[in-house]
C-alpha positions as CSV (number, residue, x, y, z in Angstrom):
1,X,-196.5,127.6,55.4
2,X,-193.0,127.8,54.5
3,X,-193.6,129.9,51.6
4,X,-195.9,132.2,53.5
5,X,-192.7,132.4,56.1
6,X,-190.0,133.7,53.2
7,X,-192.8,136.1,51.6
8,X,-193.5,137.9,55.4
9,X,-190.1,137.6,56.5
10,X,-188.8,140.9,58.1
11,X,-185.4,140.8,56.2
12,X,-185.2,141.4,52.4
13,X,-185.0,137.7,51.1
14,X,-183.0,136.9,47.5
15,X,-182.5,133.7,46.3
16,X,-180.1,134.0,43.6
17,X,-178.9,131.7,40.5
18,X,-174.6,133.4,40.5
19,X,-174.6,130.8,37.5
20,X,-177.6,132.1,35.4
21,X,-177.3,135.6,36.8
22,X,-180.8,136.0,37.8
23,X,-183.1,136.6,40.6
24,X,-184.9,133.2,41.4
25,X,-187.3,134.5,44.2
26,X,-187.8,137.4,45.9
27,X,-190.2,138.4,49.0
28,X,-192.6,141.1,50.1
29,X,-189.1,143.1,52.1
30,X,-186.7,142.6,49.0
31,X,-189.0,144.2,46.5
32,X,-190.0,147.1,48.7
33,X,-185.9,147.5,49.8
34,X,-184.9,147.3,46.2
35,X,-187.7,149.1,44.7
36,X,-188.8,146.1,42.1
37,X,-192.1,144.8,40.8
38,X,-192.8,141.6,41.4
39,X,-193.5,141.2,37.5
40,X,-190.2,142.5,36.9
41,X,-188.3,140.2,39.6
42,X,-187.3,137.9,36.8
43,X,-186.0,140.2,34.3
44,X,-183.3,141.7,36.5
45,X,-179.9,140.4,36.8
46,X,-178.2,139.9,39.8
47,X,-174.9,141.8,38.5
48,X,-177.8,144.8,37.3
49,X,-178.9,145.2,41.2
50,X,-175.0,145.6,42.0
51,X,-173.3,146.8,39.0
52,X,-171.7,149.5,41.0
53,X,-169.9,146.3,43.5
54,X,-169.5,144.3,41.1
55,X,-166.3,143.2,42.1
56,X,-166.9,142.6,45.2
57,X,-170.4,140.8,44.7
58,X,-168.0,138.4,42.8
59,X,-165.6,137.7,45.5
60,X,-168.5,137.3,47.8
61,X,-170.4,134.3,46.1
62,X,-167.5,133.0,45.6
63,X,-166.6,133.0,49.5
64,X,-169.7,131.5,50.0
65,X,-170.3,129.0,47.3
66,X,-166.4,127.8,49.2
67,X,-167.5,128.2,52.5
68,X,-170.8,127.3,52.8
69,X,-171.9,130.6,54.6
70,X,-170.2,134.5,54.7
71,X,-170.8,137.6,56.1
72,X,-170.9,141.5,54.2
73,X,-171.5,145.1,54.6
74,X,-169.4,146.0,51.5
75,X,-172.3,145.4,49.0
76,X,-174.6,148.2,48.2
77,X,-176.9,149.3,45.5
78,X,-176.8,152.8,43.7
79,X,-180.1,154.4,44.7
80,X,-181.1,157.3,42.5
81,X,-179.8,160.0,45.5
82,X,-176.8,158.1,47.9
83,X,-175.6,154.3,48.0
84,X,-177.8,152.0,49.9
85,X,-175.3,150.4,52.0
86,X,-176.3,146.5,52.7
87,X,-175.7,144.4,55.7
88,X,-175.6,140.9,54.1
89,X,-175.6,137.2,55.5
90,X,-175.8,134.6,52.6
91,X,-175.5,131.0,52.8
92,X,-175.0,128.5,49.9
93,X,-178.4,126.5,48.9
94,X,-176.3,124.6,45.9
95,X,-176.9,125.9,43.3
96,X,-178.2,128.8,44.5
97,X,-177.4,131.3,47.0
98,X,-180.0,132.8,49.6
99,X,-178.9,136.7,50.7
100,X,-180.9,137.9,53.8
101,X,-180.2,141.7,53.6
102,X,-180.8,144.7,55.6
103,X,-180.4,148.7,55.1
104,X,-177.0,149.0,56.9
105,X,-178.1,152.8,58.0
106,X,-181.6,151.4,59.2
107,X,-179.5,148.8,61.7
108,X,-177.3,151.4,62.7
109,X,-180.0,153.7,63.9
110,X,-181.8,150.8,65.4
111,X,-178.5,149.1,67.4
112,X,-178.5,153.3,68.4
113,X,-182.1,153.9,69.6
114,X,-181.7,150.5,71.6
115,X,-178.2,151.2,73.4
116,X,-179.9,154.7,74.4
117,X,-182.9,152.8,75.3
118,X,-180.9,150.5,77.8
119,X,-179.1,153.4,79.0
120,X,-181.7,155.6,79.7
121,X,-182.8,152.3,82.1
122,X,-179.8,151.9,84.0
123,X,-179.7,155.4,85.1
124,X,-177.5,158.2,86.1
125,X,-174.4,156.2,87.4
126,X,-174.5,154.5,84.0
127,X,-174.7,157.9,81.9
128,X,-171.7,159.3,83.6
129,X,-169.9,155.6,82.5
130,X,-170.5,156.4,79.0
131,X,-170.2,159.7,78.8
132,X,-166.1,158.9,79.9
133,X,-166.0,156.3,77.0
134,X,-167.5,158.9,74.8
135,X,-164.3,161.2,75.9
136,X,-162.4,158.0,74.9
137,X,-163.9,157.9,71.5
138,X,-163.3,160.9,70.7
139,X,-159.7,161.6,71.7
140,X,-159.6,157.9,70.1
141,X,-160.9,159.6,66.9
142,X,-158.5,162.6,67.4
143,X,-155.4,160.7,67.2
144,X,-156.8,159.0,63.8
145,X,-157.3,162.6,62.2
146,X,-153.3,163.0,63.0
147,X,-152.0,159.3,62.2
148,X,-153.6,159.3,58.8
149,X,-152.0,160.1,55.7
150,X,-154.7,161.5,53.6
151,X,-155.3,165.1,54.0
152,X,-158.7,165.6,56.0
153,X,-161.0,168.3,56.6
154,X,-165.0,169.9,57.2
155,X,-166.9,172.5,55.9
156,X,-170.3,173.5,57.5
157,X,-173.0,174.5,55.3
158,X,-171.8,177.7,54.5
159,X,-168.3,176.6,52.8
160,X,-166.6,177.4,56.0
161,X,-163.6,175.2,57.4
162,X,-164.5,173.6,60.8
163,X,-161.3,171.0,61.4
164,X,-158.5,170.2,59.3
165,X,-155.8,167.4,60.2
166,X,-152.4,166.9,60.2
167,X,-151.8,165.7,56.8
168,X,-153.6,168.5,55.5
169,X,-152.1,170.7,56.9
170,X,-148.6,169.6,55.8
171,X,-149.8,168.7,52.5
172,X,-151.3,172.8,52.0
173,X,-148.8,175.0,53.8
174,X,-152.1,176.3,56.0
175,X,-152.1,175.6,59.9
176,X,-155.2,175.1,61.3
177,X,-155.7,178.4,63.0
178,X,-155.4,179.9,59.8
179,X,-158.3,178.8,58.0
180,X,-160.9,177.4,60.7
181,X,-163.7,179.4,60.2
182,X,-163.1,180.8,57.2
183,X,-164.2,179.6,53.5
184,X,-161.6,176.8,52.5
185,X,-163.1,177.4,48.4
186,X,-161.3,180.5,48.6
187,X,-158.5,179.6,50.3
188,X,-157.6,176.3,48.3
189,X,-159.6,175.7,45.6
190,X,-160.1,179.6,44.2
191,X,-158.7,178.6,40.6
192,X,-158.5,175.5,37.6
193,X,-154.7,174.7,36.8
194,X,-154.7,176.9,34.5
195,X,-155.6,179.4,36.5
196,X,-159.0,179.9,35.1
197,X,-161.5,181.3,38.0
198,X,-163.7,178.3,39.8
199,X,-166.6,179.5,40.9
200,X,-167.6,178.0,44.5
201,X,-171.3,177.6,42.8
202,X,-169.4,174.7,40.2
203,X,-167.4,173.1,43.3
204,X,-167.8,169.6,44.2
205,X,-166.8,170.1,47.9
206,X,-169.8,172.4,48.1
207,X,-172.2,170.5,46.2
208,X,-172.1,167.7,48.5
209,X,-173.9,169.7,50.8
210,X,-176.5,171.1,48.9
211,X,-177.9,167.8,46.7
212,X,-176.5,165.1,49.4
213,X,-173.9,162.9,47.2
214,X,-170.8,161.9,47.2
215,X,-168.6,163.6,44.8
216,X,-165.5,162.0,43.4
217,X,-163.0,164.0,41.4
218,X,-159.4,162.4,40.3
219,X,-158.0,165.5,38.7
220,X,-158.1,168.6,40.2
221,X,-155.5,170.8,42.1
222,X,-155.3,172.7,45.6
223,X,-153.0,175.5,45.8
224,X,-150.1,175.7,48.5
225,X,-150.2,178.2,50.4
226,X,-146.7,179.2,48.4
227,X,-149.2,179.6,45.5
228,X,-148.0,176.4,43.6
229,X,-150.8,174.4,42.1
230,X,-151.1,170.7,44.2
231,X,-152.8,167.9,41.9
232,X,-155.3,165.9,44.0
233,X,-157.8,163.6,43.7
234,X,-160.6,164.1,46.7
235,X,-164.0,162.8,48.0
236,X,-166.7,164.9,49.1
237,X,-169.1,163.1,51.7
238,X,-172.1,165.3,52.8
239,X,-172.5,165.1,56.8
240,X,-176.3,165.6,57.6
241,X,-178.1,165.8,61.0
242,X,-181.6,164.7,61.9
243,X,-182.3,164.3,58.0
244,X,-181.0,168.2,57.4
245,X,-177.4,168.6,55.2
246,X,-175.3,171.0,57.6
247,X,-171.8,170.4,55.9
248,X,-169.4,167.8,54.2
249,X,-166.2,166.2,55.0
250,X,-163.3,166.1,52.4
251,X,-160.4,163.5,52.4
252,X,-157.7,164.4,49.9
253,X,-154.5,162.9,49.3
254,X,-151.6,165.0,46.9
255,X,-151.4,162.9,43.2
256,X,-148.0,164.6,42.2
257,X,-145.7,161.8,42.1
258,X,-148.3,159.6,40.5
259,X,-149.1,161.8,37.9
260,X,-145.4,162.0,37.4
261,X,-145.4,158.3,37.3
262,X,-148.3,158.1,34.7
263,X,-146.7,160.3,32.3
264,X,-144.0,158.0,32.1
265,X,-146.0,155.6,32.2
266,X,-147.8,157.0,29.2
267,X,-144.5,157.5,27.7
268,X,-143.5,154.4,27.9
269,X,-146.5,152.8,26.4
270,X,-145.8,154.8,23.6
271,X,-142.6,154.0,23.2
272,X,-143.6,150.4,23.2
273,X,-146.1,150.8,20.9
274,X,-143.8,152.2,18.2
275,X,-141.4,149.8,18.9
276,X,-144.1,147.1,18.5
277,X,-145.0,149.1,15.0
278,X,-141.6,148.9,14.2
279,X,-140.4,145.4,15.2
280,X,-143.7,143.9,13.8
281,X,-142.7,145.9,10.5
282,X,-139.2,144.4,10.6
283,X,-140.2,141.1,11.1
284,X,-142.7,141.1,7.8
285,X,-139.6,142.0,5.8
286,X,-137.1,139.5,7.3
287,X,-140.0,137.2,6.8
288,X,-140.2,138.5,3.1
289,X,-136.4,138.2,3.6
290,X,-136.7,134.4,4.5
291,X,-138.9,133.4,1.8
292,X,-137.1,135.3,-0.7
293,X,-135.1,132.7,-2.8
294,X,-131.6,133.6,-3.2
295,X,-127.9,132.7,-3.0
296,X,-126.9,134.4,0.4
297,X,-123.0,135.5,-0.9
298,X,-123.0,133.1,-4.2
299,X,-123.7,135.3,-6.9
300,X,-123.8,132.4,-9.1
301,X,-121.4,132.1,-12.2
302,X,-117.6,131.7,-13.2
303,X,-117.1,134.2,-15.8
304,X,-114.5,137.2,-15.5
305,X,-117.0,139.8,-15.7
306,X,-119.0,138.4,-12.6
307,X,-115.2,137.3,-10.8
308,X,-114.6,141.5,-11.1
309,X,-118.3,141.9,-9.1
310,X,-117.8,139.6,-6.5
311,X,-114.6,141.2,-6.2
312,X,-115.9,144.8,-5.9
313,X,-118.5,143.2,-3.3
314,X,-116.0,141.7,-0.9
315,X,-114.0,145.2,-1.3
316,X,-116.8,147.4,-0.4
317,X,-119.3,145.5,1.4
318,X,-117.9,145.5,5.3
319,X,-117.8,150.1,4.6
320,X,-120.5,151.7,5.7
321,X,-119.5,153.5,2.1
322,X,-122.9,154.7,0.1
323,X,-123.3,152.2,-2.9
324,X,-124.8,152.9,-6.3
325,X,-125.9,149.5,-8.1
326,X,-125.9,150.2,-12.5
327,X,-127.5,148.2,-14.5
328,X,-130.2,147.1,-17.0
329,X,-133.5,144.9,-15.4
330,X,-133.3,141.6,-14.8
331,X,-129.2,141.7,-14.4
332,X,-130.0,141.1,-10.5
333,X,-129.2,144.4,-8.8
334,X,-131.0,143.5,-5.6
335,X,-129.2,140.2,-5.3
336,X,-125.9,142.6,-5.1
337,X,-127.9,145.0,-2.2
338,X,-128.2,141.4,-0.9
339,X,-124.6,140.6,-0.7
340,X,-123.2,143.9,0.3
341,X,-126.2,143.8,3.4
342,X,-125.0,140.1,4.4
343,X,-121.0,140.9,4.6
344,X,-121.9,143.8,6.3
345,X,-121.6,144.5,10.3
346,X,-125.4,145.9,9.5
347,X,-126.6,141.9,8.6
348,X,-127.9,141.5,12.1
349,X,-130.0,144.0,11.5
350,X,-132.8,144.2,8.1
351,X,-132.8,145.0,4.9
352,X,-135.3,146.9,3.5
353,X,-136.6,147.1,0.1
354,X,-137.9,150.0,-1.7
355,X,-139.2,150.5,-5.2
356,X,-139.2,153.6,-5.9
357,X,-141.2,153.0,-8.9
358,X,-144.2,151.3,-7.6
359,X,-144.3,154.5,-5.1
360,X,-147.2,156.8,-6.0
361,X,-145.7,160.3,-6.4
362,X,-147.6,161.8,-3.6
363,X,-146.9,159.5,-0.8
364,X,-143.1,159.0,-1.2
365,X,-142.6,161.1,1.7
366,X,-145.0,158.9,3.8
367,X,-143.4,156.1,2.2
368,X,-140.2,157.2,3.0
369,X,-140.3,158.7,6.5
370,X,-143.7,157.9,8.0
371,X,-146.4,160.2,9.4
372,X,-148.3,160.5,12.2
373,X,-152.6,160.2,12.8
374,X,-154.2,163.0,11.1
375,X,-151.3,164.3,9.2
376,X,-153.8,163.9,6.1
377,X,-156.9,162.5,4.7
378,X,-156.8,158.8,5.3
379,X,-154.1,158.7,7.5
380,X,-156.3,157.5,10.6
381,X,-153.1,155.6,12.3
382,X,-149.4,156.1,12.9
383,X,-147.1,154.8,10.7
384,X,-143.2,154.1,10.5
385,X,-141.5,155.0,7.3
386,X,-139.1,152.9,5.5
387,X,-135.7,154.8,6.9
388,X,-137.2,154.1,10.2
389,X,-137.3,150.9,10.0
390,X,-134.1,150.6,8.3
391,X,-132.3,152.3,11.4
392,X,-129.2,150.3,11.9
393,X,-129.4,148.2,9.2
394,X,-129.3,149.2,5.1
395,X,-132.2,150.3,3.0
396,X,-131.8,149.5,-1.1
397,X,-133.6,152.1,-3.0
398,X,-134.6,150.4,-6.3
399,X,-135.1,152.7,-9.5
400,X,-133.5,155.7,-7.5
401,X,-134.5,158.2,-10.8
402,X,-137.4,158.1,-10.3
403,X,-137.9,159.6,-7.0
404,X,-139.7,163.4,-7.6
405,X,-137.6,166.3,-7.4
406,X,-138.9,167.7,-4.7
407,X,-138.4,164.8,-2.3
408,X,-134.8,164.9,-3.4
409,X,-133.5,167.5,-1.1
410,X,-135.4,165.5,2.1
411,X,-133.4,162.3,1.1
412,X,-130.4,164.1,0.6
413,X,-131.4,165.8,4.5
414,X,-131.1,161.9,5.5
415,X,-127.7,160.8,3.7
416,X,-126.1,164.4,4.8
417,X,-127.4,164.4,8.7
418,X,-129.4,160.9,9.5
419,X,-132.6,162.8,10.5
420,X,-135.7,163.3,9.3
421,X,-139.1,164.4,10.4
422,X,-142.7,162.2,9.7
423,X,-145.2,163.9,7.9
424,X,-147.2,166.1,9.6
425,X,-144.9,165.7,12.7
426,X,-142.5,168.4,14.3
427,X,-140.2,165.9,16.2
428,X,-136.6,165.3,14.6
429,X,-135.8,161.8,14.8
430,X,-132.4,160.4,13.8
431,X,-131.1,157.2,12.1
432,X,-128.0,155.1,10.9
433,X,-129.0,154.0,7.7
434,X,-126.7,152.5,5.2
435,X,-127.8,153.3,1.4
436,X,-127.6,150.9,-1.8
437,X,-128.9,152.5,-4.4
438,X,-129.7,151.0,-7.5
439,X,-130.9,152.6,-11.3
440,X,-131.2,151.4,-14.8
441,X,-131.0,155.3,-15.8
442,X,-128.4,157.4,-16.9
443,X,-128.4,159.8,-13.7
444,X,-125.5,161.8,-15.5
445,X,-128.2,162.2,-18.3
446,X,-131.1,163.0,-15.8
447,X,-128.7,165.5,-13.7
448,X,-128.0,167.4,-17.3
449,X,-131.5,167.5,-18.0
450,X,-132.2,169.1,-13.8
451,X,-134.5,166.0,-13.2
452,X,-132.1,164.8,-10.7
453,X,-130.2,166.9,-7.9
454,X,-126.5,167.0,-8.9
455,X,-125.3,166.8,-5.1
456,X,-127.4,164.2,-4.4
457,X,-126.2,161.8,-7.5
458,X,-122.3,162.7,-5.6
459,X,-124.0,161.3,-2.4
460,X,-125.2,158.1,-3.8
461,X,-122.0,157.6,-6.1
462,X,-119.8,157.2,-3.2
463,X,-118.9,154.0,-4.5
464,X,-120.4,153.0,-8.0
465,X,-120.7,149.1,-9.1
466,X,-122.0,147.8,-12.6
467,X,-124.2,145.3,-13.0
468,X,-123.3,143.1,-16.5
469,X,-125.8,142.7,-18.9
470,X,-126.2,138.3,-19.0
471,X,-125.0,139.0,-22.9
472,X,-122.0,139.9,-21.5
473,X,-121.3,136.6,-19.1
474,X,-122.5,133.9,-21.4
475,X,-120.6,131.6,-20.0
476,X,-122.4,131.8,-17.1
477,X,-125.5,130.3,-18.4
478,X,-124.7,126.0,-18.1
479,X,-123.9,127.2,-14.6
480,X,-127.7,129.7,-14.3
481,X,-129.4,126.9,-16.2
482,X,-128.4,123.9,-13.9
483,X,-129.3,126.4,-11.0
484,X,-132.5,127.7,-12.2
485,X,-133.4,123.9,-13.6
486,X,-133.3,122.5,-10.0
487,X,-135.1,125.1,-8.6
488,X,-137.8,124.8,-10.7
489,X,-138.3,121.0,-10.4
490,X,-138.1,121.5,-6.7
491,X,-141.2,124.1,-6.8
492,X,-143.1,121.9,-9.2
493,X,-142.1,118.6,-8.1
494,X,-141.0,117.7,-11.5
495,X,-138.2,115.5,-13.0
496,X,-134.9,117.1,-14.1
497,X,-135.3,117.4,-17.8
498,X,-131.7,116.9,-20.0
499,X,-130.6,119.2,-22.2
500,X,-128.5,118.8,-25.3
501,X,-125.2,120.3,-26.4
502,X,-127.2,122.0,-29.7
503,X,-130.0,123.2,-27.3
504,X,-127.4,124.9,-24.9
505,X,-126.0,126.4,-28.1
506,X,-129.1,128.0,-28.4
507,X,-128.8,130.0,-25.1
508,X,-125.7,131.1,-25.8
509,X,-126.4,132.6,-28.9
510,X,-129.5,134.3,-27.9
511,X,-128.6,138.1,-26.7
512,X,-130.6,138.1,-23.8
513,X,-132.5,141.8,-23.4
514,X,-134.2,140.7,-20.7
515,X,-131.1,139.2,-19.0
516,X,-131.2,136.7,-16.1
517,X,-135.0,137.3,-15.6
518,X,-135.8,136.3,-18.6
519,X,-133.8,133.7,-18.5
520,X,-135.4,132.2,-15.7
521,X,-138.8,132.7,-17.0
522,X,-138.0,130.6,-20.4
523,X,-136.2,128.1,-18.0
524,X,-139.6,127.4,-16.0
525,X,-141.8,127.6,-19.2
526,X,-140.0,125.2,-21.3
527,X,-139.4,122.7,-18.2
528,X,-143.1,123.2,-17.7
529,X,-143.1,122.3,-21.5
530,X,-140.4,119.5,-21.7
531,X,-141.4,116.4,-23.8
532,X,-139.9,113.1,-23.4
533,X,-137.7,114.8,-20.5
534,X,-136.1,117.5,-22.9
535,X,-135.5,120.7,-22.8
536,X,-135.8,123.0,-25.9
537,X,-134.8,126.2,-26.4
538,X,-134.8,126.1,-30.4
539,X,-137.5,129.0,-31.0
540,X,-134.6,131.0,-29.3
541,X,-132.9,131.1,-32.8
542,X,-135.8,132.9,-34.9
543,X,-136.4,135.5,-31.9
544,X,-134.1,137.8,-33.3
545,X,-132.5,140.4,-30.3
546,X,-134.8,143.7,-29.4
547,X,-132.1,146.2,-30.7
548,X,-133.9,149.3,-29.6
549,X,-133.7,152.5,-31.9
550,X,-130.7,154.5,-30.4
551,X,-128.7,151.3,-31.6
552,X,-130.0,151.7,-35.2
553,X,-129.4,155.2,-35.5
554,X,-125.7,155.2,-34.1
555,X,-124.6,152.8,-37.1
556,X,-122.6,155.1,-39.7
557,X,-123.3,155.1,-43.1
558,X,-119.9,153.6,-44.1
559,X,-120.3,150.4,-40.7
560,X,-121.3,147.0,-41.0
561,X,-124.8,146.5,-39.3
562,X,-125.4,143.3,-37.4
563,X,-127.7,140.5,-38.5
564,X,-129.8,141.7,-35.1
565,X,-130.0,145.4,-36.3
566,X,-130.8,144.3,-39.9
567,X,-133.9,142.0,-38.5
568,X,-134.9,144.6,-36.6
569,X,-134.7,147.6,-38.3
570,X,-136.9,145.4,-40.9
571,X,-139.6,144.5,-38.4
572,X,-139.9,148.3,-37.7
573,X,-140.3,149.0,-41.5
574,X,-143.1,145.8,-41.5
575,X,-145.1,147.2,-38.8
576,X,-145.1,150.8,-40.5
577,X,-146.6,149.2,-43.6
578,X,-148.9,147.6,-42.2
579,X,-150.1,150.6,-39.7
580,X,-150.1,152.1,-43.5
581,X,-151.9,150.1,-45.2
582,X,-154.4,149.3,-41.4
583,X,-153.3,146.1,-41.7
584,X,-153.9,144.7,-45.2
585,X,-151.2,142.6,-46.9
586,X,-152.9,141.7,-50.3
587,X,-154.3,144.1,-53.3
588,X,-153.7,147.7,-54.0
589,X,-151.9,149.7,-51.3
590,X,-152.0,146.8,-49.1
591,X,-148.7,146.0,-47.1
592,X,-146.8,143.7,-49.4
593,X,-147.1,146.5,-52.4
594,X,-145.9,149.1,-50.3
595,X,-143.0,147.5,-49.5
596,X,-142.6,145.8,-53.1
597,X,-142.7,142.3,-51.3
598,X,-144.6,139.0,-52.8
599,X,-147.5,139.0,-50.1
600,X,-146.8,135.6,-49.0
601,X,-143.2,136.7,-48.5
602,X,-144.7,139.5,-46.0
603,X,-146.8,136.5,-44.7
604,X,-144.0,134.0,-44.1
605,X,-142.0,137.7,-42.3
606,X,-145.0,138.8,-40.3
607,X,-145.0,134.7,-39.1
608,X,-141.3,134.8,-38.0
609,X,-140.9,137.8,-36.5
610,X,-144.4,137.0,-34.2
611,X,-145.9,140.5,-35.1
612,X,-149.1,141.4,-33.9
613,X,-151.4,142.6,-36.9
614,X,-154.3,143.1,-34.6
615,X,-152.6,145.6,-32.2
616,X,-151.0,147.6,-34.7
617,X,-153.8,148.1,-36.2
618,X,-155.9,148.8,-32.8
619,X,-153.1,151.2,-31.3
């Protein structure tokens, strides 16, 4: 019986699972008011049926799963011609929720034919009662027109203007008298922003009144009656009488300032998103920064040569002076960018790093100054160039000669007048960028040879420092190997291996062509190495010093040549024999005969001097 009672009740019946999101059970009124098949009843979601209330149906269950019971005649369903509006009572059957609903236009009509009905009844006395509350009404409604702040008027089914309020008026320059009657399109709406023609056939307003919806637009304009373009947003409600469409009523409100407020808005965001590119930028290379192991101001050592350094450092450092860093690799070039950075009023802010060798040649500039989305193939996001992020701090450009030509003049744009532009962007942006330049080149030599822009060598040479050689500051290296030694055991959580007076002998007789980067690198194998908890650096004394070619050829006839350019100039003519000879030492025309050597003499050379038969005879 009960069941029979929910199937045939008059009201649409739901019961609803809000935590599951589904339809439970539906009866005979539900299905015919929301146009479902039985079948389909528990397919459908709850949130589907309302999607375009969504909001609000969640506010709802949630007043009634608190309360108990609520009330609603905000809920409605998108039908496929106008909104069915819903007059809802619920009440909470944990854990489900039953929704008795009606067609809110249906009640309306029916609460209508039954006050006529009553009246109708009570006669004429009764009639002339109402009719002085209908008066009421609508001077009631008159006064609302005027108090409102949204601009408001009609249009009967011919486009023409049948009331307009107060706020409309004021918002359009137009009185009333002045377009009542006539066709508001024209008046109003005649033209896009741009001042493209808008025909009244593609008008909203007037296509409320021919297909019977609501049209929403948020971004349009009406034009003053000064001829200045208004931007609105407005809603288009047809008005219909006995079922027939005879016009549409239009509220409007003027978007100007908000609009105004959006494009800052929007400015603003982007603002804050380049900032956020930037800052997040910045904080990978303090990070780098951070993990980077270095001596803050220490440049470790004692020696003369490296007093003079530290000396030029302290000197120039606090400037804001250009700095050009010369040196060979490995003599620690960025640990001097370091120092100048940190005793600078620019340490607050980073230091970035750039190599300009590791840079491909075609995206320096990108490297360099950025670019923006679509300035080229694959460049599907923003990006902030190095000088960018350096702004306010210093940027150390690492193997300066061998930035391209034509990118010279752009970085010299930079040094000359702190601005640049991103690739594939107009917009001049400026910067305060300290430069530390650093090269392992002879710039005079490049500038000779017009590889390298004379004027821009002047601009990075404001203030030139030399890097020494470690050959040169040998008696830095007890003081480099103690450092290096407990940084290494640290890392690898090793003992501290001893070294001997003999084995430190060793190190300091060695030339070093690598410099302090090689240094290190033996330091960590040979501690990696290091039997009974010594250190040995004997195999330093056969490796004889990689005099290059230039230091051959400068010898004169009539000078001593060093023990280094002897052992070298005689691996050269080894590995020439045996490219000769394709790497055969014994027997006719093999290595040893062409050189008039025993061939276990050439053996017992090729051993020492660790040359690589194989590869001379592969390259």
């Amino acid at each position: 019986m009960q069941s029979l009672i929910f199937e045939q009740a008059p009201s649409a019946l739901l019961l609803v699972d809000p935590y599951n999101d589904c339809i439970r059970k539906a009866n005979v009124a539900a299905c015919d008011l929301f146009n479902i098949e039985t079948s389909q009843l528990h397919q459908i979601k709850v949130s589907a049926l309302f999607k375009a209330c969504l909001p609000m149906l969640h506010a709802f269950s949630e007043a009634i799963m608190v309360q108990g019971q609520a009330v609603s005649s905000e809920l409605y369903i998108q039908s496929k011609q106008n909104p069915l509006y819903l007059d809802i009572k619920a009440k909470y059957l944990e854990p489900y929720i039953l929704f008795s609903c009606e067609d809110s236009r249906s009640n309306f009509k029916y609460r209508a034919q039954a006050i006529a009905q009553s009246n109708y009844q009570a006669g004429l006395l009764n009639w002339k009662q109402n009719e002085s509350v209908f008066d009421e009404i609508e001077r009631h409604n008159q006064l609302l027109l005027s108090a409102v702040g949204d601009g408001i008027y009609g249009v009967d089914a011919n486009g023409c203007t049948t009331f307009v309020n107060q706020a409309a008026e004021q918002i359009l320059g137009w009185m009333k008298s002045e377009i009542t009657g006539k066709k508001i399109h024209n008046i109003i709406h005649h033209s896009h922003e741009t001042g493209a023609h808008y025909h009244a056939r593609h008008c909203p307003i007037y296509a409320s009144f021919r297909d019977g919806k609501v049209h929403f637009v948020d971004d349009e304009v009406f034009w003053h009656k000064s001829g200045s373009a208004i931007p609105v947003e407005y809603t288009s409600t047809p008005v219909t009488d006995n079922g027939e469409l005879v016009g549409a009523v239009v509220v409007f409100r003027d978007i100007t300032e908000r609009k105004k407020n959006q494009q800052k808005l929007l400015s603003a965001l982007d603002e804050i998103a380049s900032l956020k590119q930037k800052l997040e930028a910045e904080n990978a290379y303090l990070l780098e920064e951070l993990n980077a192991d270095f001596n803050h101001h220490q440049i470790i050592g004692q020696s003369a040569v490296l007093q003079r350094l530290v000396q030029q450092i302290e000197l120039v450092g606090p400037t804001a002076a250009n700095v050009l860093v010369i040196g060979e690799s490995g003599t620690g070039k960025e640990l001097i960018a370091r120092a100048l950075h940190e005793i600078s009023d620019r340490k607050s802010r980073p230091l970035i790093k750039v190599n300009c060798a590791a840079i491909p040649t075609e995206l320096f500039e990108s490297e360099f100054f950025g670019h923006i989305k679509g300035a080229f193939s694959g460049a599907i996001a923003e990006r902030v160039g190095r000088f960018e992020l350096a702004d306010g701090g210093t940027i150390f450009l690492d193997e300066i000669g061998e930035i391209p030509l034509q990118l010279q003049s752009k970085l010299l744009r930079v040094l000359q007048e702190q601005q640049f532009e991103r690739v594939g962007d107009s917009k001049t942006r400026n910067v305060d960028v300290r430069v530390i330049a650093a090269t392992n080149r002879d710039l005079k030599q490049l500038v000779a040879e017009n590889k390298f822009r004379e004027d821009l060598y002047f601009r990075l040479n404001v203030f030139p420092i030399d890097s020494p050689p470690l050959r040169e500051r040998l008696d830095d290296i007890p003081v480099l190997l103690a450092h290096f030694i407990n940084k290494v055991c640290s890392r690898l959580n090793q003992p501290k291996p001893s070294i001997s007076k003999a084995q430190m002998q060793h190190l300091q007789s060695y030339r070093w062509p690598g410099n302090i980067r090689e240094l290190e690198n033996i330091i960590e194998r040979q501690v990696i190495l290091a039997k009974g908890g010594k250190l040995d650096f004997s195999f330093l004394v056969d490796k004889p010093e990689q005099v290059n070619s230039s230091q051959i050829s400068a010898v004169k006839p009539d000078e001593l040549m060093t023990n280094n350019q002897y052992q070298t100039l005689e691996i050269a003519n080894i590995e020439k024999a045996l490219k000769q000879s394709k790497g055969k030492i014994y027997g006719d025309n093999g290595a040893a005969e062409l050189l008039g050597l025993k061939p276990t003499t050439l053996a017992s050379k090729i051993k020492k001097y660790r040359i690589d038969k194989k590869a001379l005879v592969s390259s």
